[in-house]
N, C-alpha and C positions, 0 to 999 in steps of 0.2 A: 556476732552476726548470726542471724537466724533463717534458714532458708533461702538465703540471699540478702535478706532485708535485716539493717540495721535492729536491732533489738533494745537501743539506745537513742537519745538525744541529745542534740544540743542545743545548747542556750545560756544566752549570757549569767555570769555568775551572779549568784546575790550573796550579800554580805552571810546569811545564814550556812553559805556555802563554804566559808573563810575553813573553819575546825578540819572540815573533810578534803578540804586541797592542801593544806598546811600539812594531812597527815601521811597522804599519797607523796608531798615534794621530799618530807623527812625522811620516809623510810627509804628514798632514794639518797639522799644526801641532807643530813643533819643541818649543815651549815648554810645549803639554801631554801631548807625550813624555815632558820629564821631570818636570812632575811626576806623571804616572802612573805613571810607575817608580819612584818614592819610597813613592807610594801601596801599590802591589802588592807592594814589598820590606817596608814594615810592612804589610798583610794577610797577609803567607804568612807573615811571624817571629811570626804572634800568634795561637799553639794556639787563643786564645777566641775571635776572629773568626772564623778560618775554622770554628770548632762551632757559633757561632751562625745561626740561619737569619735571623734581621733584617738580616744582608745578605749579598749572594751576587754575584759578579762571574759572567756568563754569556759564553760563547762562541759563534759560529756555526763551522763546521768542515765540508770541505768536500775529501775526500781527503786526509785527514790534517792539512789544513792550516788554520790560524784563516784567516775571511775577515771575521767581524767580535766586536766585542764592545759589552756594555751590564752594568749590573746597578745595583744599587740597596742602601743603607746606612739608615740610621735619620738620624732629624735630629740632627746635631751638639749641639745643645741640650740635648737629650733630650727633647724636644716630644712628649707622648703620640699617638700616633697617623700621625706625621707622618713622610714615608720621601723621601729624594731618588732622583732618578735618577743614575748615573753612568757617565761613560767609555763615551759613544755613539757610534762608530765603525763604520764600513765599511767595506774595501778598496776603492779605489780603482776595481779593475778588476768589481768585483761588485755595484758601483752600480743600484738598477732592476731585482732580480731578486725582491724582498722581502725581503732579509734583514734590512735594518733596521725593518719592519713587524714580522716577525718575531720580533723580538731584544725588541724595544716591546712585544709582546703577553705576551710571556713576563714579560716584568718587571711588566707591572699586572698580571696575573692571579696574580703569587704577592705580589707589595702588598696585594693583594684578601684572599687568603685570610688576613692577618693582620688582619683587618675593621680594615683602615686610614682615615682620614679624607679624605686630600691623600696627594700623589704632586706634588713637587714636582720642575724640573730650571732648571738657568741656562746659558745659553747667552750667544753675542755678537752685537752688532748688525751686524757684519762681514758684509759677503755672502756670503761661502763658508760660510756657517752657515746663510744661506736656505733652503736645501731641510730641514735638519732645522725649524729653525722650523715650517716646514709643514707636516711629518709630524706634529709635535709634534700642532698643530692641527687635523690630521685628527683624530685620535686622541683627541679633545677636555681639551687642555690651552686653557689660555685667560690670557692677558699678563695680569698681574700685579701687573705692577711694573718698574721702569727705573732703573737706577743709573746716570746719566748719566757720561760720561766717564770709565770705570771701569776699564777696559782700558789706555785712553790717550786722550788727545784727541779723541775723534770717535767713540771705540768705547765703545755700554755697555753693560752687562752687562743681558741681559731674565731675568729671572724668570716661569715660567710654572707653572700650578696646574693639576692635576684632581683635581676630586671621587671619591673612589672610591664 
């Protein structure tokens, strides 16, 4: 932030954007590096996802450059009403400026406009996940649900809700 005013944008991802989100999710976690480059190699091979507006991968961008990403899918199920969150990242170095506020706000408000029910996201009990936890909760998501030992031994997966 710059004066008050965002010094950033956002806008939906484009495939050119895959390398620079892929690089921000790994150096937070290796392992959902890759599977978000799996993820993003089938959304960009799939002319109908990327035409459907029920889901959208978002970017923040920042002189040219990704500095974070987020967006949101429909429920795997096909659960009427019901949208997840996905692939919530920050740059490292961009941490505490709002982009992740941001990135969040942007995603419920077009969940919103599909007069969606739930806006669900899962995260881990791992402390380096803390701080999204909390933004989560700011934002009025609310625990859910716990898959104990889900991850691995000690780490479980939280399930968090909000009402839209």
């Amino acid at each position: 932030m710059t004066d008050g005013k965002m010094s950033y944008e956002i806008r939906p991802m484009a495939e050119r954007d895959t390398d620079e989100v892929v690089r921000i999710i790994n150096a937070h976690e290796p392992t959902d590096g890759d599977c978000a480059a799996r993820y993003y190699a089938e959304y960009f091979g799939d002319p109908q996802r990327i035409a459907s507006a029920d889901e959208e991968p978002l970017v923040a961008v920042e002189e040219g450059g990704v500095i974070g990403v987020c967006g949101f899918q429909p429920d795997a199920y096909l659960t009427p009403d019901i949208y997840w969150l996905s692939w919530f990242y920050v740059d490292q170095t961009c941490r505490g400026r709002g982009v992740g506020s941001a990135l969040l706000q942007r995603v419920i408000e077009s969940v919103r406009a599909f007069e969606a029910r739930k806006l669900f996201v899962d995260t881990s009990s791992d402390p380096i996940y803390q701080d999204a936890v909390e933004l989560y909760e700011r934002f009025g998501f609310q625990v859910e649900g716990v898959l104990a030992d889900y991850y691995e031994e000690g780490e479980d997966s939280i399930m968090l809700g909000m009402r839209m």
